[in-house]
Backbone as CSV, one residue per row, in Angstrom:
resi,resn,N_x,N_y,N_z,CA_x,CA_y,CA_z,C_x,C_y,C_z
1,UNK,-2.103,54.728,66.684,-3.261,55.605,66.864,-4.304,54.956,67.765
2,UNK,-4.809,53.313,67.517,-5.494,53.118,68.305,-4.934,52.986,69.560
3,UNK,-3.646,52.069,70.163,-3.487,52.214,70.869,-3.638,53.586,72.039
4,UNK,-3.043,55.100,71.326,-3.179,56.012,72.286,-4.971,56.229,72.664
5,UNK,-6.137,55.758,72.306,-7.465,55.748,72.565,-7.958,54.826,73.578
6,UNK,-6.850,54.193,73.803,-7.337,53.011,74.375,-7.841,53.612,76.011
7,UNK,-6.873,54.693,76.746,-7.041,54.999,77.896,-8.260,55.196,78.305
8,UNK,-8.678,56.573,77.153,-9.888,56.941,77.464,-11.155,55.869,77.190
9,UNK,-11.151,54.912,76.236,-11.919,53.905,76.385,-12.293,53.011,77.473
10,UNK,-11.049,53.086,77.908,-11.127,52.277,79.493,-12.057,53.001,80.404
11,UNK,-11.709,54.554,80.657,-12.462,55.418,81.570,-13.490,55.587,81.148
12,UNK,-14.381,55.475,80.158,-15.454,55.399,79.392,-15.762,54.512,79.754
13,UNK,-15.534,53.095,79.770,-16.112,51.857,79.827,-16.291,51.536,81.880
14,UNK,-15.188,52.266,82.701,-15.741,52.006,83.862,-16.716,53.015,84.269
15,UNK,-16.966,53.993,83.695,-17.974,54.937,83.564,-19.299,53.995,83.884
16,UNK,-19.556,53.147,82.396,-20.599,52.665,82.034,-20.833,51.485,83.267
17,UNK,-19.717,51.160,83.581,-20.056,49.598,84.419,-20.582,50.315,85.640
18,UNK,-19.927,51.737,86.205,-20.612,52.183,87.362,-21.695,52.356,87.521
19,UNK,-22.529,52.689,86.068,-23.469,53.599,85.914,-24.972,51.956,86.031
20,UNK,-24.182,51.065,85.153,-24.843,49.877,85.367,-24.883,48.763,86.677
21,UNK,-24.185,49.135,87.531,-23.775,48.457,88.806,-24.869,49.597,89.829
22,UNK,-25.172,50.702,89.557,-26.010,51.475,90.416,-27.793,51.193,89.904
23,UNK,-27.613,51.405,88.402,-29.173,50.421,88.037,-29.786,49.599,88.495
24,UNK,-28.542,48.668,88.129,-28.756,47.115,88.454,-29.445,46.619,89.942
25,UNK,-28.511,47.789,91.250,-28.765,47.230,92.153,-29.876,48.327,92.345
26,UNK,-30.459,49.251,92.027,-32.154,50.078,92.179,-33.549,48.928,91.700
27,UNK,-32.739,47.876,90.572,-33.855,47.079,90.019,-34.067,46.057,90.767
28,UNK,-32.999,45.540,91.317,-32.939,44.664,92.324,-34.046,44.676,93.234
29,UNK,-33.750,46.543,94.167,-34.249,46.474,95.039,-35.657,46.530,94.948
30,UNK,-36.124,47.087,93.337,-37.760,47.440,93.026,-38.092,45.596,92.737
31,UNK,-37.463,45.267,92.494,-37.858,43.597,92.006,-38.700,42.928,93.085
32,UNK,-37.795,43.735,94.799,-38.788,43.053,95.630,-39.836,43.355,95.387
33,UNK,-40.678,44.253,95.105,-42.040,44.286,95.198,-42.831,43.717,94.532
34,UNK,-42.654,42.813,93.628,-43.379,42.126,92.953,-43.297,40.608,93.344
35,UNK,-42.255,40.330,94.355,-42.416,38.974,94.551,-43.839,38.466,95.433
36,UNK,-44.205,37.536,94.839,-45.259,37.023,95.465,-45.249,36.381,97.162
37,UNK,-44.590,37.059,97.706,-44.658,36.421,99.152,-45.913,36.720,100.154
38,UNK,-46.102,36.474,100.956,-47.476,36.241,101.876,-47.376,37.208,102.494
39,UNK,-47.838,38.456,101.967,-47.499,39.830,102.763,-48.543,41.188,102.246
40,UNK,-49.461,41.662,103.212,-50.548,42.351,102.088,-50.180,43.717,100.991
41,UNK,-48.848,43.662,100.711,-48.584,44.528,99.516,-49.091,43.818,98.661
42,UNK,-48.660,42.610,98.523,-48.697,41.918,97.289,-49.910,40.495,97.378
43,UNK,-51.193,41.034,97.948,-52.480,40.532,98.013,-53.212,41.893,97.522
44,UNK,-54.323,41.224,96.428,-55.339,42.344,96.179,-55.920,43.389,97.364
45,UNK,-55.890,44.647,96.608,-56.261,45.730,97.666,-57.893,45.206,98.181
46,UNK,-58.615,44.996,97.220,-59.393,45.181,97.494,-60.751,45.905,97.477
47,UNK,-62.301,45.982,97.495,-62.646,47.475,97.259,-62.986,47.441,95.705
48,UNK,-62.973,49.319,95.786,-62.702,49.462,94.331,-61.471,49.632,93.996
49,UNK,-60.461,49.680,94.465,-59.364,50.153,94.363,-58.652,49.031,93.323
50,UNK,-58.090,49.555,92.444,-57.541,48.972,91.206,-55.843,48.799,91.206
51,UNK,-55.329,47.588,91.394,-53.621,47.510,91.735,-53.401,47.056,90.227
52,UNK,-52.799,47.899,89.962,-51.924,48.162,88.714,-50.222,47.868,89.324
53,UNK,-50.170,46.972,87.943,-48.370,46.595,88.049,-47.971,47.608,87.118
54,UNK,-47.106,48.333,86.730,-46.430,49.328,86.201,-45.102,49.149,85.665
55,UNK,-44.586,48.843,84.808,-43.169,49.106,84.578,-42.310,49.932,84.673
56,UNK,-41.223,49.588,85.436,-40.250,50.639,86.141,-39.541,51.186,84.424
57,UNK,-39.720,52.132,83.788,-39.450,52.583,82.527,-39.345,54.170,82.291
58,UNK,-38.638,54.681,81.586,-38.727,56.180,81.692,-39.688,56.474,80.702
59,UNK,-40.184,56.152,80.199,-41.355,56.373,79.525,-43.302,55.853,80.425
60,UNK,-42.697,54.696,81.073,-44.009,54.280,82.275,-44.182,54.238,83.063
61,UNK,-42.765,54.513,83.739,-43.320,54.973,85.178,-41.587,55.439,85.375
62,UNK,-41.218,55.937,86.863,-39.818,56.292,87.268,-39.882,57.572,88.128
63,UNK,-38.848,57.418,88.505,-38.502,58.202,90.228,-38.024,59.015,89.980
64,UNK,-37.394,60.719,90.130,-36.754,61.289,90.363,-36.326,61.881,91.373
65,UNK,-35.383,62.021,92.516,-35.534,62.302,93.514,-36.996,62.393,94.214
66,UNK,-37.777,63.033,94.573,-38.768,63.128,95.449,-39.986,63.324,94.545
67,UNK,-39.378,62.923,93.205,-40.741,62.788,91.701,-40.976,61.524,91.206
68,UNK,-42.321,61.476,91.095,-42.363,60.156,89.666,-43.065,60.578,89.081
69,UNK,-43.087,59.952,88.127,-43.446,60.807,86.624,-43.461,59.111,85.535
70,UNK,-43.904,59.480,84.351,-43.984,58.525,83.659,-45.464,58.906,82.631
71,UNK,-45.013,58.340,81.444,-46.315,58.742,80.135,-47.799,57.972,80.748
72,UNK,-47.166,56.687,81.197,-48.718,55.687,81.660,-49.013,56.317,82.960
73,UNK,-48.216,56.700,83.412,-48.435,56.898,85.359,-49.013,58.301,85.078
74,UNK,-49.045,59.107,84.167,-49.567,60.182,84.830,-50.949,60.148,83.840
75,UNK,-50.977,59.395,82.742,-52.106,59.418,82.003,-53.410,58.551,83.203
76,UNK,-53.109,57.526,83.849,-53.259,56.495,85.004,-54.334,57.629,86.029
77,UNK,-53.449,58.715,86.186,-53.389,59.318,87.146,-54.665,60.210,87.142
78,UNK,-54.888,60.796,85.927,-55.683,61.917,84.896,-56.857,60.775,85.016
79,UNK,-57.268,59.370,84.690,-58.024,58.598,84.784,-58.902,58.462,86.000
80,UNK,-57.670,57.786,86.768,-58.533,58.119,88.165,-59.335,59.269,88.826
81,UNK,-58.375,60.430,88.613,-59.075,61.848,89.004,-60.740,61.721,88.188
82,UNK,-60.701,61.306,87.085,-62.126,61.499,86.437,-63.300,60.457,86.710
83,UNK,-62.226,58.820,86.874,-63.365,58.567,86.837,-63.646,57.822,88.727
84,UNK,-63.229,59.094,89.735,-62.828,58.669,91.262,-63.200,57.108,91.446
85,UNK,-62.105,56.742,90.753,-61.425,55.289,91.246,-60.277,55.165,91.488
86,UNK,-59.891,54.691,93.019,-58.369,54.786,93.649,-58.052,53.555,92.779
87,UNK,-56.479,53.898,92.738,-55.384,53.380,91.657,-54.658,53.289,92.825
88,UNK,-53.670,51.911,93.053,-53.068,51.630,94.064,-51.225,51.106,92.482
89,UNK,-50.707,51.643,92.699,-49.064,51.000,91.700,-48.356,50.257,92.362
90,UNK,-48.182,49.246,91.841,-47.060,48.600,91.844,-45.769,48.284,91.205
91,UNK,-44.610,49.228,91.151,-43.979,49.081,90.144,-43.155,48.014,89.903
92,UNK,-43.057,47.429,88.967,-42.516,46.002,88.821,-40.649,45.991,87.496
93,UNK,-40.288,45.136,87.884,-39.212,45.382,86.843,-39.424,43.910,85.501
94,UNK,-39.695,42.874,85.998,-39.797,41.968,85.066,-40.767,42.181,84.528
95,UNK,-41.031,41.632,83.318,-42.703,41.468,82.612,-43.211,39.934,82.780
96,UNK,-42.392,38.731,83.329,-43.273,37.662,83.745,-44.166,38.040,84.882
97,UNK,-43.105,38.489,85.384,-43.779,38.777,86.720,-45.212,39.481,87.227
98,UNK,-44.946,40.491,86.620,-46.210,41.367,86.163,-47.462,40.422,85.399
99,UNK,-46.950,39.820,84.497,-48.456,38.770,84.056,-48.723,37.875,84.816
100,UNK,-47.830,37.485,85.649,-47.912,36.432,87.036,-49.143,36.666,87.494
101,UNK,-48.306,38.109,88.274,-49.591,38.805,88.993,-50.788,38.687,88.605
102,UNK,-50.954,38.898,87.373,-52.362,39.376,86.059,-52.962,37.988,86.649
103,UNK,-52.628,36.980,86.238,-52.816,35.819,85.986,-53.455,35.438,87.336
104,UNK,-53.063,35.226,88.733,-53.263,34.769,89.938,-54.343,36.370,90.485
105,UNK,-54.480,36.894,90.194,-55.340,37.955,90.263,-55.068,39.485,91.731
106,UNK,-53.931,39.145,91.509,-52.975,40.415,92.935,-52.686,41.633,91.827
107,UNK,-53.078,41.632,90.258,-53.288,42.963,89.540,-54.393,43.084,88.904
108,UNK,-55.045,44.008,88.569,-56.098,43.828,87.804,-55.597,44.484,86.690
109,UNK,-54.629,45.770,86.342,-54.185,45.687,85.000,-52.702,45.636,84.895
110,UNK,-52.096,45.280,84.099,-50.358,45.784,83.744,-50.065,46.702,82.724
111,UNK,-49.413,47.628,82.848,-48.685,48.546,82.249,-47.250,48.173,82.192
112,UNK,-47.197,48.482,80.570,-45.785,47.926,80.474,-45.464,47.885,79.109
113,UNK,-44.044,47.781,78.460,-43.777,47.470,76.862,-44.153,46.387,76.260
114,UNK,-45.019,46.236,75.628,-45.812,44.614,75.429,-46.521,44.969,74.069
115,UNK,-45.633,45.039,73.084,-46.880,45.657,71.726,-47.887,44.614,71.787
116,UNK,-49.596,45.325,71.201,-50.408,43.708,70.993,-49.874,42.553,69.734
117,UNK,-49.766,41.757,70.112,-49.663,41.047,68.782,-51.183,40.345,68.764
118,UNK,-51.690,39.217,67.495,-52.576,38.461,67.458,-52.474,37.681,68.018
119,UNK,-51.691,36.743,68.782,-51.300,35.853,69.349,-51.687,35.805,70.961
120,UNK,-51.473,37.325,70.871,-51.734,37.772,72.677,-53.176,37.532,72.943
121,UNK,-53.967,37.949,72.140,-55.039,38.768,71.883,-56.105,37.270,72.925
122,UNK,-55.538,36.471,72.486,-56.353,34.741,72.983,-56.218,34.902,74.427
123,UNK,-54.923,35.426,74.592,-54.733,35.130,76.292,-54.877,36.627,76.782
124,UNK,-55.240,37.602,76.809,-55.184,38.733,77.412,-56.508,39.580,76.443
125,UNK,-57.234,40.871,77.514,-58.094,41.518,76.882,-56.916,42.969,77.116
126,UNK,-56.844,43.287,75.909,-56.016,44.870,75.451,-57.471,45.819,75.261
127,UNK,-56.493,47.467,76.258,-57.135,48.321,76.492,-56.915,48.874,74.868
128,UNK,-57.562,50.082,74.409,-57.598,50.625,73.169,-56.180,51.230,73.566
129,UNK,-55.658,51.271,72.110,-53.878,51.845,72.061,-53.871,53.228,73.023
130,UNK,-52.925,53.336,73.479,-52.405,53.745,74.630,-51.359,54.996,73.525
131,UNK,-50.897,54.422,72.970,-50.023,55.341,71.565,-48.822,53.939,70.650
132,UNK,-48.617,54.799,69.996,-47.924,53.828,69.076,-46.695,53.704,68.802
133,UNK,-45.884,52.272,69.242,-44.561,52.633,69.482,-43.354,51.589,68.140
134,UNK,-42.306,51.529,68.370,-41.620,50.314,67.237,-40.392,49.775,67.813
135,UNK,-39.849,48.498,67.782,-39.359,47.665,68.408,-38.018,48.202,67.174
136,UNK,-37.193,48.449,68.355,-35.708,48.471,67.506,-34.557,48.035,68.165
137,UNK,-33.242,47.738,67.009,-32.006,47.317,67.654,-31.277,48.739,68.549
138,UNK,-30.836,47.922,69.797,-30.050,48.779,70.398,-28.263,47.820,70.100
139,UNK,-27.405,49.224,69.762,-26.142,48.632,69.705,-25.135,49.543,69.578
140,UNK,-24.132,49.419,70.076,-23.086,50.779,69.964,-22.790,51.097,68.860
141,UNK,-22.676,52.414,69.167,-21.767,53.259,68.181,-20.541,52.868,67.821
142,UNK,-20.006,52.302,66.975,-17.911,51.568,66.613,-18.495,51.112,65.468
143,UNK,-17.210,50.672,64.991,-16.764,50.183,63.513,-17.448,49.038,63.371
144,UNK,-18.240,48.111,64.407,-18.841,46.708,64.193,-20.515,47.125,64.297
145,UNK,-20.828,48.129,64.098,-22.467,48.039,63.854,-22.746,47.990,62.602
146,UNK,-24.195,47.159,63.257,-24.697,46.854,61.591,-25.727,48.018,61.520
147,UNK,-26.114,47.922,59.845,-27.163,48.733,59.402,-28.291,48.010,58.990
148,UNK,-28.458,46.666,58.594,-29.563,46.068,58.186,-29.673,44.650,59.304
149,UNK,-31.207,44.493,58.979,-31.738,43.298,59.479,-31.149,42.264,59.204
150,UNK,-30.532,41.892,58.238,-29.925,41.349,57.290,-28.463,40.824,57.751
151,UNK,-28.167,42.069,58.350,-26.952,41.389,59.018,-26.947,40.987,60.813
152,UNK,-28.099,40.403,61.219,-28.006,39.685,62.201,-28.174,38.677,61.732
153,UNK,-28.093,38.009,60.549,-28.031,36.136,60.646,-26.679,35.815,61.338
154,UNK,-26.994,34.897,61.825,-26.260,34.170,62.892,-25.610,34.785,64.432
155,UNK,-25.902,36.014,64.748,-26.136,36.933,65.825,-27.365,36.824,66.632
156,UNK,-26.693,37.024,67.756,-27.845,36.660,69.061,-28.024,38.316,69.465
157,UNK,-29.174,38.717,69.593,-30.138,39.334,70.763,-30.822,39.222,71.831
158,UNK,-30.387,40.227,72.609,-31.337,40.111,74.110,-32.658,40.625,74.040
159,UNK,-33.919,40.326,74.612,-35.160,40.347,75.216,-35.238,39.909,75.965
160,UNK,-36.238,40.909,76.737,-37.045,40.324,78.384,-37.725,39.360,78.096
161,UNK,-37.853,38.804,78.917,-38.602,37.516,79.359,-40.013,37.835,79.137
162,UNK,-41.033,37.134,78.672,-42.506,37.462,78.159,-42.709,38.193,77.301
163,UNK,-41.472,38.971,76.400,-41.912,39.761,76.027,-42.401,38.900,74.425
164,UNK,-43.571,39.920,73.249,-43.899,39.340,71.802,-42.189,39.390,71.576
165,UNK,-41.319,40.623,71.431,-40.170,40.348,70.847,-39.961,38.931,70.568
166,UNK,-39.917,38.055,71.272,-38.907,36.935,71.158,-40.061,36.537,69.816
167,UNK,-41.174,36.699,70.233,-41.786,36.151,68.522,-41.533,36.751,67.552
168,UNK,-41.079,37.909,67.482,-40.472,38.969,66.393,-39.112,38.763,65.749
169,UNK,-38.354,38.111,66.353,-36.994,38.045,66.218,-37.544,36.349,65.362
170,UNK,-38.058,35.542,65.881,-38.484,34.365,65.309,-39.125,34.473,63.656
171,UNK,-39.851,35.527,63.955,-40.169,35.784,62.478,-39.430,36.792,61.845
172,UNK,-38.557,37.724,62.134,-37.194,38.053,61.472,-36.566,37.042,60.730
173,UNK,-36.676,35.889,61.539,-35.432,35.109,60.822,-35.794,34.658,60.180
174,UNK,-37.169,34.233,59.642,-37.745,33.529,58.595,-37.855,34.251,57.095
175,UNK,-37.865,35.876,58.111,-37.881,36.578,56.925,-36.796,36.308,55.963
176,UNK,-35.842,36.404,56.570,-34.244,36.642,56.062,-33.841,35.837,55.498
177,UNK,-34.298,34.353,56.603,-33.712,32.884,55.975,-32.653,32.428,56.402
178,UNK,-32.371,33.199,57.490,-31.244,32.407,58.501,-31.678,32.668,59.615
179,UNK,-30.726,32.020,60.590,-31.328,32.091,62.167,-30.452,33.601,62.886
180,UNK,-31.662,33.860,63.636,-30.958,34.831,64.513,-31.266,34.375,66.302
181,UNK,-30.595,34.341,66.696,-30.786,34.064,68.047,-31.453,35.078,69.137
182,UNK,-32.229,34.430,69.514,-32.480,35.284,71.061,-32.512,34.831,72.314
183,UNK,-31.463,35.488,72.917,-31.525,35.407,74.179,-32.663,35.894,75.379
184,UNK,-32.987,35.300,76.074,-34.424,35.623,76.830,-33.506,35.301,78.480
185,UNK,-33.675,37.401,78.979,-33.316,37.511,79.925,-34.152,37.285,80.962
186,UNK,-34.173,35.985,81.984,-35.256,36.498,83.316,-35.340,37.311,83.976
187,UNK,-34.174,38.129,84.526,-34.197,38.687,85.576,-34.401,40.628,85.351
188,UNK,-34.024,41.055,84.146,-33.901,42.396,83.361,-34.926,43.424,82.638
189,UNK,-35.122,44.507,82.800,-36.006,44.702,81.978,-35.591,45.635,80.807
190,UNK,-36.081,45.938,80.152,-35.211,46.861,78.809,-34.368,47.520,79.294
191,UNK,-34.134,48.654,80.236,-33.597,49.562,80.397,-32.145,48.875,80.634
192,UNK,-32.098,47.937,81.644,-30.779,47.410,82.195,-30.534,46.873,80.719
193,UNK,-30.927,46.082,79.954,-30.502,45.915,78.930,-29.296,46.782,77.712
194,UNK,-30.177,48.032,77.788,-29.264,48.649,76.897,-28.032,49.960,77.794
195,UNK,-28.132,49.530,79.418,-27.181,49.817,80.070,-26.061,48.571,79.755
196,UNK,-26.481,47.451,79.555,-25.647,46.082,79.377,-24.981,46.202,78.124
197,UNK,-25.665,47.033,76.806,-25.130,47.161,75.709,-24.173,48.278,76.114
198,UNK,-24.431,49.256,76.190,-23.573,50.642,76.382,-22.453,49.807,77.272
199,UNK,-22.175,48.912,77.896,-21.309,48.711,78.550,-20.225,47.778,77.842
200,UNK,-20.706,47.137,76.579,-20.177,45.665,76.275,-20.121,44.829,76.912
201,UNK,-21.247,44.540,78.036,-21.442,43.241,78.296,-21.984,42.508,77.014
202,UNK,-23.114,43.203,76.640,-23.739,42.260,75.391,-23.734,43.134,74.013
203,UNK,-24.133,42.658,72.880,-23.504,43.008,71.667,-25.123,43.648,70.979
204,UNK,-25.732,43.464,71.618,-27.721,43.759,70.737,-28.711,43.733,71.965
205,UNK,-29.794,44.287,71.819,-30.955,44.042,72.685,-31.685,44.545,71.574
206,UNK,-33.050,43.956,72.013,-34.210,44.691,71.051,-35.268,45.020,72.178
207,UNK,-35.731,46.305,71.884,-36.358,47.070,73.083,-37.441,48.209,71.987
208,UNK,-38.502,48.661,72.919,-38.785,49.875,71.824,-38.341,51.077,71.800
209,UNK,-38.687,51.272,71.094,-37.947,52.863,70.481,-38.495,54.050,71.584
210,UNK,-39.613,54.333,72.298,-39.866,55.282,73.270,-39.003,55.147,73.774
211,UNK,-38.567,53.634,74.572,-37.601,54.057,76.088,-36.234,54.123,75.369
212,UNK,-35.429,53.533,73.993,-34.362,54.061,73.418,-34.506,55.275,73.282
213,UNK,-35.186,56.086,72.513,-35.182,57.436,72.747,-34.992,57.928,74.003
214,UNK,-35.663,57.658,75.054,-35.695,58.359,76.468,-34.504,58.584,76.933
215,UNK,-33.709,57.259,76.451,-31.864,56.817,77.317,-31.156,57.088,76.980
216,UNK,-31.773,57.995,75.530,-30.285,58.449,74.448,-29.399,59.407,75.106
217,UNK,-29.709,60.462,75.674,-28.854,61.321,76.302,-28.104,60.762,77.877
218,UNK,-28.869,60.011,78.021,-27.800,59.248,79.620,-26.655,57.917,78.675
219,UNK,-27.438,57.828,77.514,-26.216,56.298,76.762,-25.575,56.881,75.664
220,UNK,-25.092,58.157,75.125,-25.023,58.777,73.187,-24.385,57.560,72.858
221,UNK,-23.703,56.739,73.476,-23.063,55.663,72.536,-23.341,54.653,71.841
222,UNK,-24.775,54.399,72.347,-25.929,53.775,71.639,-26.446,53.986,70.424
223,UNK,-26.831,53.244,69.481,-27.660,53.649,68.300,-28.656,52.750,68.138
224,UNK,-29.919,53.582,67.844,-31.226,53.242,67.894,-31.893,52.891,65.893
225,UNK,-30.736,52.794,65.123,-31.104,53.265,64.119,-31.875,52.244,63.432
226,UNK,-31.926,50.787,63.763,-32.190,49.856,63.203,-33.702,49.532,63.376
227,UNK,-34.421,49.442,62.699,-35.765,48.799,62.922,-36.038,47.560,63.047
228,UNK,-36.805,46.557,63.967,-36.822,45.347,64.181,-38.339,45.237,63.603
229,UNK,-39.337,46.155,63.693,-40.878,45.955,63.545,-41.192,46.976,63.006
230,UNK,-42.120,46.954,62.928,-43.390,48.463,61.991,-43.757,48.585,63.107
231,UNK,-44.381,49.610,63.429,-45.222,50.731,64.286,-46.412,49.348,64.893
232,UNK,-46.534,49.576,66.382,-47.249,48.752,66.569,-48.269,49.513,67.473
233,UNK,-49.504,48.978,68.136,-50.181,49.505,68.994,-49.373,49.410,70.170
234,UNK,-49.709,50.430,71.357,-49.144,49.369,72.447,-50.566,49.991,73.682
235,UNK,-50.708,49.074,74.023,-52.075,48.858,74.603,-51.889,48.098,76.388
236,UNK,-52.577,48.519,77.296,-52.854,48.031,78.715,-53.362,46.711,78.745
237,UNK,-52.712,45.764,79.372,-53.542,44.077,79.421,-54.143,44.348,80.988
238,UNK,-55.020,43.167,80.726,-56.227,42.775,81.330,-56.615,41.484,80.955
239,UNK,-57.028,41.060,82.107,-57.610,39.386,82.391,-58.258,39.254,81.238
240,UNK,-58.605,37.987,80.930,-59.496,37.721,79.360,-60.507,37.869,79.842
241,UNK,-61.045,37.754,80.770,-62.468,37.664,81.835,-63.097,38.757,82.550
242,UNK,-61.810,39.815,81.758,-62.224,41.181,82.719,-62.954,42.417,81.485
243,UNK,-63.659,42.156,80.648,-63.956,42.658,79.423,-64.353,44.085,80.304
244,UNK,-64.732,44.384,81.364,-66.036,45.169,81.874,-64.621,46.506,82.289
245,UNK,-63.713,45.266,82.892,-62.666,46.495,83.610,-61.962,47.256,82.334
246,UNK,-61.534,46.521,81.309,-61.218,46.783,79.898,-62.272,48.129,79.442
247,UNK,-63.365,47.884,79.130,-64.498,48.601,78.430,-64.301,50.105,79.307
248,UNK,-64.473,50.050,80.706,-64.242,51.239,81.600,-62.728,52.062,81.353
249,UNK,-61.248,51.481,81.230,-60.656,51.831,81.206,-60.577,52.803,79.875
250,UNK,-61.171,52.421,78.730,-61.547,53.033,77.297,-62.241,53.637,77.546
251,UNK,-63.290,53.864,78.033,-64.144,54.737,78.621,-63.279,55.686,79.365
252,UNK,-62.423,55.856,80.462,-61.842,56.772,80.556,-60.900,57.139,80.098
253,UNK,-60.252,56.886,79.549,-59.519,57.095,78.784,-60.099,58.146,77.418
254,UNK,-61.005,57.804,76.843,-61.688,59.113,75.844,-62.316,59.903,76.414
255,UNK,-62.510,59.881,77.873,-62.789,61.174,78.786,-61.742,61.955,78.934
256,UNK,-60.548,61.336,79.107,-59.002,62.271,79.701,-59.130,62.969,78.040
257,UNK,-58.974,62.109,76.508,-58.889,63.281,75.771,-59.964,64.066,75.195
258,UNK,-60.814,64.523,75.630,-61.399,65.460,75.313,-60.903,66.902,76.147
259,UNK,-60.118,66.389,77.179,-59.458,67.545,77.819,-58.096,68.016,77.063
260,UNK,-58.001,68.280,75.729,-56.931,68.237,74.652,-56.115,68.822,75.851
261,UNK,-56.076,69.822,76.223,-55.053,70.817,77.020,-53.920,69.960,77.606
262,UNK,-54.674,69.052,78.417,-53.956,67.926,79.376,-53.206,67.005,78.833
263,UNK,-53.997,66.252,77.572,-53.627,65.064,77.259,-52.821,65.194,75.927
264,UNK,-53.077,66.554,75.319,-51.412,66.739,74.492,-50.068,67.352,75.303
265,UNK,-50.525,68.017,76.224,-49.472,68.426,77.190,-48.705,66.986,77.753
266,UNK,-49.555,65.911,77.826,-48.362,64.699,78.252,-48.047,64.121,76.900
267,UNK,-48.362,64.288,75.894,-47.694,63.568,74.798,-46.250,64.877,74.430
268,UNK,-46.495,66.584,74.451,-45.372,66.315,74.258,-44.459,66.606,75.337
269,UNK,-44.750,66.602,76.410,-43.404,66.054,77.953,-42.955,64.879,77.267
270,UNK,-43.416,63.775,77.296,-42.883,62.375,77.149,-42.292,62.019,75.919
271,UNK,-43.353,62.613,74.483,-42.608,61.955,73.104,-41.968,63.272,72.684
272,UNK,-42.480,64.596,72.807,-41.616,65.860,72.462,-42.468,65.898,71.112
273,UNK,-43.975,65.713,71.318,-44.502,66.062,69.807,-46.367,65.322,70.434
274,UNK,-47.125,65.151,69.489,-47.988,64.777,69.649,-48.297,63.592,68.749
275,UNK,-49.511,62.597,69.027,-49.529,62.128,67.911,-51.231,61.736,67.505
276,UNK,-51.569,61.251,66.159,-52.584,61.004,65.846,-53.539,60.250,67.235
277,UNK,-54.753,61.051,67.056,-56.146,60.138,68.395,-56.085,58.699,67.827
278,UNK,-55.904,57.388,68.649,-56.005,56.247,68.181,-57.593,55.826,68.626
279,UNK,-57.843,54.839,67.516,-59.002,54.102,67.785,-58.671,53.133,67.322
280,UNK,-60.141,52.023,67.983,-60.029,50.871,67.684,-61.511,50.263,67.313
């Protein structure tokens, strides 16, 4: 019996490698733009004009033929219109990279999957929650998935590079009382990740649950079912030094929702529902 499955598994599986070999090389090519080379893309605009790094994400930013679209990019977008300050994007695929930027001062904010933790909070000023998301296992659908936290002792997971995850998975394991491993990808950002799972290159990633949801219908073979975290904020960084650009961005930001019309109309395009006004 298994044997006769095997065919279509195969055509399934070069499916997936195609589908990840065409990603792979789109991230590639967006990767250039964030490298720091001596070239005025990637020197401050300037002005008032505000260069935002963006994560290439179907939930924060992304292309469709002759569209982009994205939950942060168009909320971004609704901002600027109100409060006429040009917004210059940069879309980025790593998240070092993007705090690079932050850091040497060629962004003034990043957008991106980065729940706040307390830890962050020392090195970065967070905009008020943005909406609220939860860090979960991605892993195929077959006879070898797990259902509990419990059963990753002694199993390795993938995370991006910078991301809190890797501190999450650290305190997973303490929870549990055995080790769980994480792997910390440089070059990847979630999405290629759980193209890497759907493919069996790798066996786990931990990513959040918006952009698993988003990929479910391009990956069904995926399952999102596992929880890695509780509901977290997820919030816009900013320089520790930039309290003023921070304070403004909250400031517009409770200008965009008082325009309910607008700003539940992008919650449900993006989450397919609405959710509670956050404060802080």
């Amino acid at each position: 019996m298994m044997r006769e499955q095997q065919p279509a598994k195969r055509g399934q599986m070069i499916l997936y490698l195609a589908l990840l070999a065409v990603v792979v090389a789109c991230m590639v090519a967006l990767s250039m733009c964030d490298k720091p080379v001596d070239s005025p893309d990637t020197r401050h605009s300037g002005g008032d004009t505000l260069d935002i790094a963006i994560e290439y994400s179907p939930v924060t930013y992304y292309t469709y033929e002759d569209t982009l679209g994205g939950y942060n990019y168009d909320l971004l977008r609704l901002m600027s219109r109100i409060a006429g300050c040009p917004m210059k994007f940069h879309p980025v695929v790593t998240l070092e990279k993007s705090l690079a930027g932050l850091d040497d001062g060629r962004y003034d904010v990043v957008v991106a999957q980065f729940p706040m933790t307390a830890g962050d909070t020392a090195r970065y000023a967070f905009t008020q929650p943005i909406y609220i998301d939860q860090q979960v296992l991605v892993q195929r659908r077959d006879s070898h998935a797990i259902h509990s936290q419990l059963d990753l002792a002694g199993d390795t997971v993938w995370v991006v590079k910078g991301s809190p995850m890797i501190q999450r998975i650290a305190s997973l394991s303490r929870e549990i009382g055995d080790t769980i491993y994480a792997h910390v990808d440089e070059l990847y950002g979630p999405e290629q990740l759980m193209m890497m799972v759907s493919a069996g290159e790798i066996r786990y990633a931990v990513v959040n649950r918006s952009i698993a949801r988003a990929m479910a219908s391009r990956l069904p073979n995926l399952d999102r079912s596992v929880a890695i975290s509780l509901s977290q904020f997820q919030s816009w960084i900013v320089a520790k030094d930039r309290q003023s650009l921070c304070d403004s961005l909250n400031r517009w930001h409770m200008q965009v929702k008082r325009d309910t019309t607008a700003y539940l109309g992008l919650q449900r395009r993006y989450f397919g529902g609405t959710f509670p006004t956050l404060a802080r």
